[in-house]
C-alpha positions in Angstrom: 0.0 0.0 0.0 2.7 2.4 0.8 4.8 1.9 -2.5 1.3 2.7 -4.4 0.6 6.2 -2.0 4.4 6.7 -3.1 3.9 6.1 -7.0 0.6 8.1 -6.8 2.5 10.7 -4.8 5.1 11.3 -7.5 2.5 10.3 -10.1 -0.5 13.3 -9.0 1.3 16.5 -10.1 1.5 15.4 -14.0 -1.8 13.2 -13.7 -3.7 16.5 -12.4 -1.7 18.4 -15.1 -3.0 15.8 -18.0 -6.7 15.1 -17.1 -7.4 19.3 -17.4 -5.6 19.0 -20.6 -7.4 16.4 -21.6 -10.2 18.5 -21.7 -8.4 21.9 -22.7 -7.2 19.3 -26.2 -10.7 18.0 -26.8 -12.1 21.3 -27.1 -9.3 22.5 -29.8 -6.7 24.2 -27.4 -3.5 22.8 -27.3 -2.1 24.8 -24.0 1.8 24.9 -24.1 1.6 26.9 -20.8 0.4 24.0 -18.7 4.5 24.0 -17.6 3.8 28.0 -16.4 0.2 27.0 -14.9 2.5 24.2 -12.8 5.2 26.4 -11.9 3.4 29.2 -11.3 0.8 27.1 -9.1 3.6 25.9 -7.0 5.5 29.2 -6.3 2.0 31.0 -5.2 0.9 27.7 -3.1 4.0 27.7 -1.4 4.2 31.8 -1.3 0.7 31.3 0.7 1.3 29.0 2.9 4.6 30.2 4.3 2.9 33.8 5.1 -0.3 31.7 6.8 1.0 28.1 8.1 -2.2 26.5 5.8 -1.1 24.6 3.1 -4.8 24.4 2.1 -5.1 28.1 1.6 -1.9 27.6 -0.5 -3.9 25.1 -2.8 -6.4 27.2 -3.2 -4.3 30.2 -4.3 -2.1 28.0 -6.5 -5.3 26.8 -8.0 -6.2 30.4 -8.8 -3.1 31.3 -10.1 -3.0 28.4 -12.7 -6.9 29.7 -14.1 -5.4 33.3 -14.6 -2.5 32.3 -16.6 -4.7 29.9 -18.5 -7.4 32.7 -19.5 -4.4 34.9 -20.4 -4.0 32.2 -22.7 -7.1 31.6 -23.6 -7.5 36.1 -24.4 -5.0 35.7 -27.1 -5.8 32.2 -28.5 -9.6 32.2 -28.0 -10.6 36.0 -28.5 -7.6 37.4 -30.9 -6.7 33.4 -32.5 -2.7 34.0 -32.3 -0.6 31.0 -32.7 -1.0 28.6 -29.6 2.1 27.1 -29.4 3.7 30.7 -29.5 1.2 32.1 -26.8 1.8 29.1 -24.7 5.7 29.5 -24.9 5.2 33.0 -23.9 3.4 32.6 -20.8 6.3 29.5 -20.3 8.6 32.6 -20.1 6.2 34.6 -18.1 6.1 32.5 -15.2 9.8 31.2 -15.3 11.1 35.2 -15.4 8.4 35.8 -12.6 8.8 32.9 -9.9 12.5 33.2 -10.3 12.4 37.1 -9.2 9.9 36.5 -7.1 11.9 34.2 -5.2 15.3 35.4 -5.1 13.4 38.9 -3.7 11.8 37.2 -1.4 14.2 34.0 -0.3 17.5 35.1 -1.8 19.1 33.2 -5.1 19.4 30.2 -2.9 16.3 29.6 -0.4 18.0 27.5 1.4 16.6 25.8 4.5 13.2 26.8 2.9 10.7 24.7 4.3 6.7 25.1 4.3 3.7 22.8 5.9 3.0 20.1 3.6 -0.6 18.5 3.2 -1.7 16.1 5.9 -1.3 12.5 5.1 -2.2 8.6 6.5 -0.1 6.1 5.3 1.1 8.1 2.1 -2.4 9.0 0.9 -3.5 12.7 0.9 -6.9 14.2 -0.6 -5.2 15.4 -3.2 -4.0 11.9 -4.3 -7.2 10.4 -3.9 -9.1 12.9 -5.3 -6.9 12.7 -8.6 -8.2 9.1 -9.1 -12.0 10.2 -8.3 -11.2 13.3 -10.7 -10.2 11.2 -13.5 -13.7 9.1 -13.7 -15.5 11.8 -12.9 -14.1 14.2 -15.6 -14.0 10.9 -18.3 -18.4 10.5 -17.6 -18.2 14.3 -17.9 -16.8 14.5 -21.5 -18.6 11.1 -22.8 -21.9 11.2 -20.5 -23.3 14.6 -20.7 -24.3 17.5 -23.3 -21.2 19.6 -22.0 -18.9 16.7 -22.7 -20.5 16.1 -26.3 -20.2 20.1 -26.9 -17.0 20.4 -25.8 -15.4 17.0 -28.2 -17.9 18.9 -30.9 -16.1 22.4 -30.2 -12.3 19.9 -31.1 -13.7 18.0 -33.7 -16.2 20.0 -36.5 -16.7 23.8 -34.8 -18.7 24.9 -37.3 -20.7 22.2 -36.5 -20.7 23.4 -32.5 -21.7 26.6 -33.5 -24.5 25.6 -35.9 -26.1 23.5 -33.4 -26.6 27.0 -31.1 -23.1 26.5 -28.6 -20.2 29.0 -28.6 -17.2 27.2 -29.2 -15.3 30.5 -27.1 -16.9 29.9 -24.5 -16.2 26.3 -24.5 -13.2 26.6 -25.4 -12.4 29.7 -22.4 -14.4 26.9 -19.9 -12.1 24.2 -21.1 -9.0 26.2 -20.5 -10.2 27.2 -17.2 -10.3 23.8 -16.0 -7.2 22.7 -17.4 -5.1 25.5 -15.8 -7.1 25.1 -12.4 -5.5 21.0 -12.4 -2.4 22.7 -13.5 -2.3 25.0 -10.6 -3.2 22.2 -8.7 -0.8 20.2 -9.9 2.3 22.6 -9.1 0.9 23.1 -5.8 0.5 19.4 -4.9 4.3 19.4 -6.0 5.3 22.1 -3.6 3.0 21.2 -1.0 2.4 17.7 -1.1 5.9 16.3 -2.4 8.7 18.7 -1.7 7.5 21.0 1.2 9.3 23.7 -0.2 10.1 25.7 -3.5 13.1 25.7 -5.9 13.7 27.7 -8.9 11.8 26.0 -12.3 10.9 23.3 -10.1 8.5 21.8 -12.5 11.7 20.7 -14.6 9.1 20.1 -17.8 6.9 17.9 -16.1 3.8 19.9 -17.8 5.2 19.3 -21.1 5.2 15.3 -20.1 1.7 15.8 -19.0 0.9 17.0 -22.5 2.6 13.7 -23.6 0.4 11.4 -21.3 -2.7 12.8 -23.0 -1.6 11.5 -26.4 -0.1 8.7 -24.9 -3.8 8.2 -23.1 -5.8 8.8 -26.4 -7.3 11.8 -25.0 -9.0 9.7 -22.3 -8.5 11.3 -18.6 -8.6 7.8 -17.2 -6.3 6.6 -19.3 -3.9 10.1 -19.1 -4.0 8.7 -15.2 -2.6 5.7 -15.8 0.1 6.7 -18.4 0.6 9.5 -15.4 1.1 6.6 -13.0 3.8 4.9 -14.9 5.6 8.2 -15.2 5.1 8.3 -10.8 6.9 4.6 -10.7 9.7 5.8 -12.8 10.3 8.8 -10.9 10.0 6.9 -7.5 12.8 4.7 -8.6 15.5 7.6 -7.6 14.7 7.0 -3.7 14.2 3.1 -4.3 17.8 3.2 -5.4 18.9 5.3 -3.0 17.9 3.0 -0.3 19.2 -0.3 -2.0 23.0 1.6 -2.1 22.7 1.5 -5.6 26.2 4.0 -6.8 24.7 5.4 -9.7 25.0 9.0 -11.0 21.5 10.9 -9.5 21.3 12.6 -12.6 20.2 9.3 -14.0 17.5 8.9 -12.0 16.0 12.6 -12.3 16.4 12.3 -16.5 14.3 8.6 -16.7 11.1 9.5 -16.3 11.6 12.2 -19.5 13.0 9.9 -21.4 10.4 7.0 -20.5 8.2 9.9 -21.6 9.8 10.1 -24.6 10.1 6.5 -25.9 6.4 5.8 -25.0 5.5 8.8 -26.6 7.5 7.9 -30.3 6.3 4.5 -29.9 2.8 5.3 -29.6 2.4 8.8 -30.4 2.4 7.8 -34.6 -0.7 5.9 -34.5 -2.7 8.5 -32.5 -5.8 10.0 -33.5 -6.3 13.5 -32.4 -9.3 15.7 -32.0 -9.6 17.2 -35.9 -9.5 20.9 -35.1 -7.1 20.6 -32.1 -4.9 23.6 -32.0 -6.5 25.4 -34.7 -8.0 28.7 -34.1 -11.8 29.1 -34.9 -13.9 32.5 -36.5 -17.2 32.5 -36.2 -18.9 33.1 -39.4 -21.1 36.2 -39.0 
């Protein structure tokens, strides 16, 4: 039981990450600045909850934080239909140049000795790791069970379609990016608050661009993003497995394998994936 708390542990922060973009993709967005929604989200979360003591109130803010960055997103994407990958890179940058001065204003270059209150946990499980496994059925009946979930695949698929059938595929599409920079947010905070207990410059280390990679590695199906998300959390548990067995190997190692398990999964399945039709192509409503 402990070993599976541990692999969902390391597993959460890209699992959260790739069930919101999950939903962000099947609406049309493709949103390169999940990694800025994550880091962001953990710099804020941990900001809060060294000024208060509650790491719950740091959730919640680093929640926050990831929806703003995600509508900036969604203003330039949605609303004036600049390039996506561009935008997303952009707000990459944004949150990078801001945590890091941030930080050093506030902690020095270092922050060493930094150390926050980390969510409460029995026997390796937490809410947050438990509710990422409720999450990912419950968002999965979402998209295939109701008329949201049917507008929003439309909005990805055929959005003339959406729009002829009486739905704004903007407003979709703003909703969509909404919730996937919320689980973004959430995801960097569970990072900082539920993993390291502190903060440390680019923390994130690309793990939002692997979450993009577990949603076409899951076929654009949250429950399936979860469990590509929980491979990803065994291969990144290995480091302290290692450590405890005395294994002499460079650490470096350890912190590069779950990228490059990333990557090998992702060219071995990545070819034969089918995604949404009108994913990352911006839509003008015909007047």
């Amino acid at each position: 039981m402990n070993e599976f708390a541990t692999i969902l542990s390391y597993a959460a922060p890209v699992a959260l990450a790739a069930i919101g973009e999950t939903v962000v993709e099947r609406s049309g967005v493709i949103h390169i600045g999940i990694e800025g929604g994550m880091l962001a989200g953990a710099f804020f979360a941990m900001l809060t909850t060294y000024a208060t003591g509650s790491p719950w109130l740091g959730i919640g803010v680093g929640v926050v934080v990831g929806v703003l960055l995600a509508l900036l997103s969604a203003v330039f994407c949605v609303t004036l239909l600049a390039d996506q990958v561009v935008i997303g890179t952009a707000v990459n940058l944004l949150a990078i140049g801001l945590t890091r001065t941030l930080f050093a204003l506030r902690f020095g270059a270092s922050g060493q000795l930094l150390s926050v209150e980390k969510i409460p946990s029995m026997n390796g499980l937490d809410a947050v790791t438990i509710g990422t496994v409720i999450l990912a059925v419950l968002v999965h009946l979402a998209l295939t069970r109701t008329g949201w979930g049917l507008a929003t695949r439309s909005a990805g698929e055929f959005p003339e379609a959406t729009e002829a059938a009486g739905y704004s595929v903007a407003k979709l599409r703003y909703g969509a990016l909404a919730f996937g920079g919320a689980l973004a947010g959430l995801g960097g905070a569970y990072l900082s608050l539920g993993i390291a207990g502190s903060f440390a410059d680019n923390m994130t280390a690309g793990r939002g661009f692997v979450a993009i990679a577990m949603v076409t590695f899951g076929r654009w199906k949250p429950v399936w993003a979860l469990l590509a998300s929980l491979l990803i959390g065994w291969v990144d548990s290995l480091q302290f497995t290692f450590q405890t067995k005395g294994w002499d190997a460079p650490f470096q190692l350890f912190v590069a394998l779950p990228y490059l398990v990333a990557l090998l999964v992702l060219a071995g399945v990545g070819r034969g994936a089918n995604a949404p039709a009108a994913l990352a192509t911006p839509f003008r409503r015909s007047r």
